[in-house]
N, C-alpha and C positions, 0 to 999 in steps of 0.2 A: 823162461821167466815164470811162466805156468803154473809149471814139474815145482820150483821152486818155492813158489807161494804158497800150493797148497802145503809142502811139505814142510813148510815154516809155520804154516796156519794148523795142523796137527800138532805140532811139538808148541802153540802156544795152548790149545787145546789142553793139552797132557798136563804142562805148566799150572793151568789155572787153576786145573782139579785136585792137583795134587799140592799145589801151593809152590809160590815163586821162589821163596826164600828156603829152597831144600834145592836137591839134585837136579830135579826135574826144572828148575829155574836155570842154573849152569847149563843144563843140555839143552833147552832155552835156547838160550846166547854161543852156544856152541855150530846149534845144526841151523843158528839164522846165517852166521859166518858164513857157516863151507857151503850151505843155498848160493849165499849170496857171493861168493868165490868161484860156485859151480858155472853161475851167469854169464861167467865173461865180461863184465863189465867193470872189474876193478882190474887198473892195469897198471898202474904205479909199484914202487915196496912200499913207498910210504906209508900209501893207506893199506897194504897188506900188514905194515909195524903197527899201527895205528890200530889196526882188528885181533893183531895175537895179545895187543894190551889188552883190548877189553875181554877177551879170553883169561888172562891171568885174571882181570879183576873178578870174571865172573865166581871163580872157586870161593870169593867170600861169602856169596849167596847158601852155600853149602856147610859155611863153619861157622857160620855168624848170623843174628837175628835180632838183635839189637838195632834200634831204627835210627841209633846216630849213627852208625855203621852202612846197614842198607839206604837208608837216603840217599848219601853224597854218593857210594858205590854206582847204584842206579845212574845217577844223574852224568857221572863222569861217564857208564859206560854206554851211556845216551849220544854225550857228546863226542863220542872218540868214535862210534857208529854214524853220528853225520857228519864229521870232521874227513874216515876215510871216504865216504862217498863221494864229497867236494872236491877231494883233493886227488880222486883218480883218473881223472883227466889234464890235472893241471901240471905244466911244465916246471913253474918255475917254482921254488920256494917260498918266494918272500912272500910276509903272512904278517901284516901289520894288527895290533888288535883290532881296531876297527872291522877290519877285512876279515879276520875270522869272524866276529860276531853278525857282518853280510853273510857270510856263506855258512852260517848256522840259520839263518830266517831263509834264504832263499832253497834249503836240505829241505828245511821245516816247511816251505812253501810246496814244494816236491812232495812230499808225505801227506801233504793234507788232500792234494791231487792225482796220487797213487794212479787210479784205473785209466788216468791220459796215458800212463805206459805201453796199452794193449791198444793204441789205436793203431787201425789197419791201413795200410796206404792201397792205392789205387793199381793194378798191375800195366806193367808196360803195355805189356800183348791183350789189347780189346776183343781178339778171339775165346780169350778164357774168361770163362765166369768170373766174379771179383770174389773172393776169398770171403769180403766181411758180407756180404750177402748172405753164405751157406752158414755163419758165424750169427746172423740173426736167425733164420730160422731155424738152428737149432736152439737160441734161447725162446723162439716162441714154442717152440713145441713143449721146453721143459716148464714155461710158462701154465703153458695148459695143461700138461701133463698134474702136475703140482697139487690144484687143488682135489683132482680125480684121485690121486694116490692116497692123501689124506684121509677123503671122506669115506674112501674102505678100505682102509689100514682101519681107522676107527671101528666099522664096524665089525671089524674080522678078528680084533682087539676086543671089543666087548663080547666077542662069540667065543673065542680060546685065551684064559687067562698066561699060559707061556705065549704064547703071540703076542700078547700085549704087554710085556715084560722085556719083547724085543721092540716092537714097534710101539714109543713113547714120544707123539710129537714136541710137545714143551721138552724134551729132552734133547731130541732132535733138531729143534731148531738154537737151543741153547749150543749146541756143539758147532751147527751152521754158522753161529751169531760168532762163536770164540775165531774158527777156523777163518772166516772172513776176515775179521782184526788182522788174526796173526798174517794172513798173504797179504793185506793192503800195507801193513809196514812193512813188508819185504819189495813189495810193488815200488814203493815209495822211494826205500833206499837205491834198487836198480835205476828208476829214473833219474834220481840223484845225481849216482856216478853215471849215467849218459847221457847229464846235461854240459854242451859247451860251452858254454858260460857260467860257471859256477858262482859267480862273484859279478859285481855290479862295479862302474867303474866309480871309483869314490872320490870325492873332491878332499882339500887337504883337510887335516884337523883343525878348531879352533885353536889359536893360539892362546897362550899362557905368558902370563910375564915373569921374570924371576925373582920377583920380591913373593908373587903369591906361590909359584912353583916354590923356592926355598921357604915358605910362611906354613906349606904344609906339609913339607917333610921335617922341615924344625919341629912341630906341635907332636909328627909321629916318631921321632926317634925320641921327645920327651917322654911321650908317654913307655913308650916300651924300656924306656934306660926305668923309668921309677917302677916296675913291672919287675925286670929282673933284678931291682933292688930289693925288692919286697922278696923274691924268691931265697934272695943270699939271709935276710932276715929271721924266713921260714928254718932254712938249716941251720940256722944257729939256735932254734930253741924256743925266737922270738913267737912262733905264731901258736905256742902253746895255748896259749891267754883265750887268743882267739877263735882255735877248734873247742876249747872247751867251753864257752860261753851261747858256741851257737850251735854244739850238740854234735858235733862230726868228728866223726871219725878221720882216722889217715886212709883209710880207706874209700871212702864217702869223699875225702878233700881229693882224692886222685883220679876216684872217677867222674867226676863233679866238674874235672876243669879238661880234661885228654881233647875232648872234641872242641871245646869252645877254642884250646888254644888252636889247636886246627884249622877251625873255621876263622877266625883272628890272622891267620898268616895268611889263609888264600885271598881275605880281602883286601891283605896288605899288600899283594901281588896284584891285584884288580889296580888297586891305585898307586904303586910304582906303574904299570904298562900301561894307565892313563898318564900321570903325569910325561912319560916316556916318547909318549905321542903328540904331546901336547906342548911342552915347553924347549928349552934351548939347547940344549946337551952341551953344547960347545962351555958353557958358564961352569965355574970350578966349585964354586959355590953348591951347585943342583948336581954335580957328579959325586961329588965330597958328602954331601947328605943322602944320597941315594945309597951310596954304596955303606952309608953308618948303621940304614934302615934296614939295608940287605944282611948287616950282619948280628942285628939285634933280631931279626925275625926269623933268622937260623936259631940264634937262642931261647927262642919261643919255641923251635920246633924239638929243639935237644930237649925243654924243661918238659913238654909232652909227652916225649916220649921215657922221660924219668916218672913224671907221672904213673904213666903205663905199665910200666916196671914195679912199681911201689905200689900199683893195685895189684 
């Protein structure tokens, strides 16, 4: 876990300096992976599918730099990184929303507690020294060591100007400061997947009733049915009027909306898999509207990616 961190804690190093959103951000999320594969600690496929996704995601950091782009990139390849963690110890599948968003706070709890990873346990055998004994006095020594190394480096630094070209403390500790980051989220994620309990036992969701469950799937398959009406409107001619009065181009109209519809469909997912949790399934009504929304917000995702195409 060690060997690990620091070698995650260099490569966020290299990252930082060279900038996230190039190669060196890819190789980032490349060399935390196979650290954190090296560990032993993820022992599922799942979360091993779960890590080669965020691996494909990473190559966008390398061809893309647009921040509607690296945003959600980021954030997805955030959560498919606590996602495998949680879920490499766990047996079973089933993964209610709820339950992933517990086992996204308790990754996240993991991570903010990192260095609990390296605690030492006590040895069987009372003949042998304890391990975390010689484990502190090597941090007192470097303790003391520290400030001694400093104050001449300094002055050996002010005495030969290539000396102090090598030995730059503010530089030095800036690399110190990156390298620590980068091994406490590898710290993190290890402890993660070597927690037994990933997930908290959850009591059920609040119920819903089906007049408000079908009250708000009705409101959203309205909205989206008059959305791709407008669209069929656009092709025919109709929105000429309109790009011309407020100065846009077909160009400007296509990159203007690509993300937003994006973002519009994954919220539209957030509340289908709440209503999903929440209301009656069994009622014809709430299957029959869900499955109208499921297919208008495909249509969103097709009119996107025409978007996309026409920019």
């Amino acid at each position: 876990m060690l060997i690990a961190a620091l070698v995650t804690g260099v490569a966020f190093d290299v990252a930082i300096h060279n900038g996230l959103v190039t190669l060196a951000g890819m190789a980032l999320v490349v060399v935390a992976i196979c650290a954190l594969l090296a560990t032993g600690r993820i022992t599922r496929g799942r979360s091993r599918i779960l890590l080669l996704a965020a691996v494909v995601l990473s190559v966008t950091l390398m061809i893309r730099s647009s921040p509607w782009v690296i945003a959600p990139v980021a954030l997805t390849m955030a959560v498919l990184l606590l996602l495998a963690a949680s879920f490499s110890r766990t047996l079973s599948l089933r993964a209610t929303f709820p339950g992933i968003g517990a086992r996204l706070a308790i990754a996240l709890g993991h991570l903010l507690f990192a260095p609990g990873m390296l605690r030492a346990e006590r040895p069987t055998d009372a003949t042998r020294p304890p391990r975390h004994g010689r484990m502190r006095s090597v941090a007192r020594g470097l303790g003391l060591a520290t400030p001694i190394v400093l104050v001449l480096g300094a002055l050996l630094g002010a005495a030969d100007p290539v000396f102090q070209s090598w030995f730059n403390p503010p530089r030095l500790l800036q690399h110190l400061l990156l390298v620590t980051i980068g091994g406490w989220l590898l710290l993190g994620l290890g402890r993660a997947a070597s927690a037994k309990d990933p997930v908290p036992i959850l009591g059920r969701a609040p119920k819903l009733g089906t007049v408000e469950a079908a009250s708000v799937l009705g409101a959203l398959c309205a909205l989206y049915l008059a959305f791709v009406i407008a669209q069929f409107v656009a092709l025919a001619g109709g929105a000429k009027h309109v790009l011309n009065t407020q100065g846009l181009t077909y160009a400007d109209y296509a990159r203007r909306g690509f993300f937003q519809l994006l973002a519009a469909s994954t919220l539209t997912l957030v509340v289908l898999l709440s209503l999903r949790a929440c209301a009656d399934r069994t009622r014809t009504i709430v299957v029959a509207l869900s499955e109208i929304a499921v297919a208008l917000t495909l249509g969103v995702v097709a009119i996107a990616i025409r978007r996309l195409a026409l920019y």
